[in-house]
N, C-alpha and C positions, 0 to 999 in steps of 0.2 A: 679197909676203906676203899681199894681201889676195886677190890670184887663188889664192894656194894654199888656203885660209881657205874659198873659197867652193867649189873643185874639193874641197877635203875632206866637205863638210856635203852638196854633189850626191850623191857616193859613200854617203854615210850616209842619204840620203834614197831612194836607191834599193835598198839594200840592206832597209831596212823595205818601204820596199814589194814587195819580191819577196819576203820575208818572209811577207807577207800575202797571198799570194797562196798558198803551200801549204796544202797538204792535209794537212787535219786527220780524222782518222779516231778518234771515243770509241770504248773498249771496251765494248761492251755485253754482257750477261750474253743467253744464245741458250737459247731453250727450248726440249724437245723438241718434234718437229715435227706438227701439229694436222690433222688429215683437213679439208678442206674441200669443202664441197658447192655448188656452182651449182645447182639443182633447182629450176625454176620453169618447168610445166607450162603452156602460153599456148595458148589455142586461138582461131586469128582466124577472125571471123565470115565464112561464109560459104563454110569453107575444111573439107575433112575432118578436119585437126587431128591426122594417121595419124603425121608426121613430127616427133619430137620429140629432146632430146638433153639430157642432166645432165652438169656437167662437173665433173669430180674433180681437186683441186690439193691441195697441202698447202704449212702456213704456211713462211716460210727466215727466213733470220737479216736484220737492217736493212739492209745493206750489198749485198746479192744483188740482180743485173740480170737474174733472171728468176726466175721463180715455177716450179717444181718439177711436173711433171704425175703423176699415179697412174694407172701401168698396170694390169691384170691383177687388177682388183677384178670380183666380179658385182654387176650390178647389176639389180635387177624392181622392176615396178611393178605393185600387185595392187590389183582392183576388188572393189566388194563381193558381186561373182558367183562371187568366188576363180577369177577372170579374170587370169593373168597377162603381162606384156609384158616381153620382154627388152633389156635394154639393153645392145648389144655395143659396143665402145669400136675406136674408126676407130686404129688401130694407133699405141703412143707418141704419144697426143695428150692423154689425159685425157678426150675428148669420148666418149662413151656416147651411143649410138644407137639411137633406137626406127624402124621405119619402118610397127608395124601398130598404133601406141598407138588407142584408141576413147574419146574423150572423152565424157561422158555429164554434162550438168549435174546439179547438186547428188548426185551418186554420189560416193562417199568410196574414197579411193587409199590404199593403205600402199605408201611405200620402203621396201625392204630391200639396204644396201651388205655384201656380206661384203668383207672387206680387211685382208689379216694376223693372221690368227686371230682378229678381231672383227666381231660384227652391229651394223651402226648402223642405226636407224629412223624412221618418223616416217610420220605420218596427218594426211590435209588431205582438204575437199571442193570440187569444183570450182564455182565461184563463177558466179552468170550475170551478164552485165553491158551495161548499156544502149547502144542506138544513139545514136552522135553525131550530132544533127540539123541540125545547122548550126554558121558560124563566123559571128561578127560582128567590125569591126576599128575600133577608137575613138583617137582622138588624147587623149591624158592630160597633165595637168602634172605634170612631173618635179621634182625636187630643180635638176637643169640643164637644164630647159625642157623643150619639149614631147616626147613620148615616146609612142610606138605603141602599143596594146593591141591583143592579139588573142584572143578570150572564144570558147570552145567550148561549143556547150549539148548537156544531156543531162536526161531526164525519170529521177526517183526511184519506185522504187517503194513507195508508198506502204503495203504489206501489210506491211513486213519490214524492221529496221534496217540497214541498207548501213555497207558500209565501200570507198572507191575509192581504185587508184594513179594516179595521172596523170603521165605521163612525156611531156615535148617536146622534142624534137628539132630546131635549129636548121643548119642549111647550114652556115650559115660558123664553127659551133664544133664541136670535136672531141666535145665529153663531154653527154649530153642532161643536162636537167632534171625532176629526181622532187620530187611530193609529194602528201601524203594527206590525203582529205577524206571527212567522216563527214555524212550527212543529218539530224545529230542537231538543226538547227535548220531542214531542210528536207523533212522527211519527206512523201514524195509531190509534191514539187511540182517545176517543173524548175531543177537546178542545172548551173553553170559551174564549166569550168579555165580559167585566162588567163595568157598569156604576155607578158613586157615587160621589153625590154632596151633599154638608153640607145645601144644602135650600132645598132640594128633599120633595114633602110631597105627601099623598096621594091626587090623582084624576091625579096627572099629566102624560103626556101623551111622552112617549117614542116613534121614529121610529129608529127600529137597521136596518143598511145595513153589508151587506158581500160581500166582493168582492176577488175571487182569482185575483193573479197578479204575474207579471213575477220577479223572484229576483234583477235583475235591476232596475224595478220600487219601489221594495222595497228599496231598498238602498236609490233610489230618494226622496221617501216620508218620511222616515227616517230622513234623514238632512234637507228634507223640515220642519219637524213640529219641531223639534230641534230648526231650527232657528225662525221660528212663536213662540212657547214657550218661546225663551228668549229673544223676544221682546215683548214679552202678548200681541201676535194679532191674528190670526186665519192663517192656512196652505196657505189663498188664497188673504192675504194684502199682499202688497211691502215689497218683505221681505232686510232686511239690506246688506245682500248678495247674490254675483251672483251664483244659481246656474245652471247648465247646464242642460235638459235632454236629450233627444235620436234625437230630430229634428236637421238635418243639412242642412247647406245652401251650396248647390251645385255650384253656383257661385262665392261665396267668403266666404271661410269659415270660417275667422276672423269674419265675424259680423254674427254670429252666434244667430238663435232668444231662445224664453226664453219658457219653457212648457213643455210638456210630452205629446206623443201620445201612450195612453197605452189602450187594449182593454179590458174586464172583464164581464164575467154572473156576476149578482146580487141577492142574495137574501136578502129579506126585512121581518121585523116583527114588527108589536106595540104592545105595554104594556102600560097596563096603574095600574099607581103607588098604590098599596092597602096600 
């Protein structure tokens, strides 16, 4: 009796747990589907900058294992010489292709998307942005012991209030690191990005980028990695909330799509971890 007593309660214990093991799928209410824009003009120094591309997606429902690409949109990019650059899209990709764009610092760009009987738009200038002069690499006390830093310098210019992205790039992790730094308590003098993680070891391989950018897109990026941080996902997954950036839609401006067209020089440097 008592073997059967315990062969009964195995059976019941396994059956919860296979239990818990399905798939549960909530109903979620699916909205119509939002234009989205990649549009972030980078021009690395030292580089013609001729070769550019915006990539067009639109938002799907939670449960979708791919993101939706936009064919068959136009897309230009116009300078303030009513200069314009066509953006033709590498077939079923969503990718849009410039290959004779001319960047020109502090000269102001307007996007224009037509796509389904609507203009969407947006004006940004392109941003100039300092030389990385060096890396220095410091041993820190961590929360669990000691812990690598690694400090990029770069001089402010002191004429004119700055806004910077700083993006790092680590080998051994798949998704880089962004964040935004304002000179508003180092006006002209030289400032740092620094990077520090608790599994950092030598041989690993760093790429730092620098990007100037216009104080609105700082703002944007701001709440953008805000709310990526407090969901622990990265600046460029489905973030929990809507947020808006500069692109409007000239036909109806309630369905408003989702992105940032923001233009920026780049400078870039790697390190690697001693």
């Amino acid at each position: 009796m008592k073997n059967s007593i315990k062969y009964i309660c195995l059976v019941v214990c396994v059956m919860l747990l296979s239990a818990c093991e399905d798939k549960v799928n909530v109903a979620l209410d699916t909205a119509p589907p939002k234009l989205v824009v990649d549009a972030s003009i980078v021009w690395q120094k030292g580089t013609a900058g001729n070769d550019q591309t915006i990539k067009l997606t639109t938002t799907t429902d939670y449960y979708a294992t791919s993101v939706p690409v936009v064919s068959g949109a136009t897309v230009v990019v116009t300078n303030d010489a009513n200069v314009s650059f066509s953006f033709v899209e590498d077939p079923n990709t969503g990718n849009y292709i410039c290959h004779n764009f001319v960047p020109v610092i502090n000269q102001n760009y307007t996007l224009t998307i037509l796509y389904k009987d609507a203009t969407y738009s947006a004006t940004d200038k392109l941003y100039a942005t300092p030389t990385i002069d060096s890396v220095e690499q410091t041993t820190v006390q961590g929360f669990t012991g000691d812990q690598i830093q690694v400090k990029f310098f770069f001089q402010d210019n002191g004429a004119e209030n700055n806004f910077y992205l700083i993006g790092v790039k680590n080998s051994t992790l798949a998704i880089p690191d962004y964040g935004v730094i304002k000179d508003e308590f180092f006006q002209g003098n030289q400032m740092f990005g620094f990077y520090s993680d608790k599994d950092l070891k030598p041989g690993n391989q760093l790429f730092f980028g620098l990007e100037g950018i216009s104080e609105r897109y700082y703002n944007y990026m701001e709440k953008l990695l805000n709310i990526a941080g407090s969901s622990g996902g990265s600046p460029f997954s489905t973030p929990p909330a809507t947020l808006r950036g500069n692109i409007i839609n000239q036909t109806n401006s309630d369905d408003y799509p989702l992105g940032y067209f923001h233009l920026s020089e780049i400078d870039t440097r790697s390190y690697t971890v001693e």
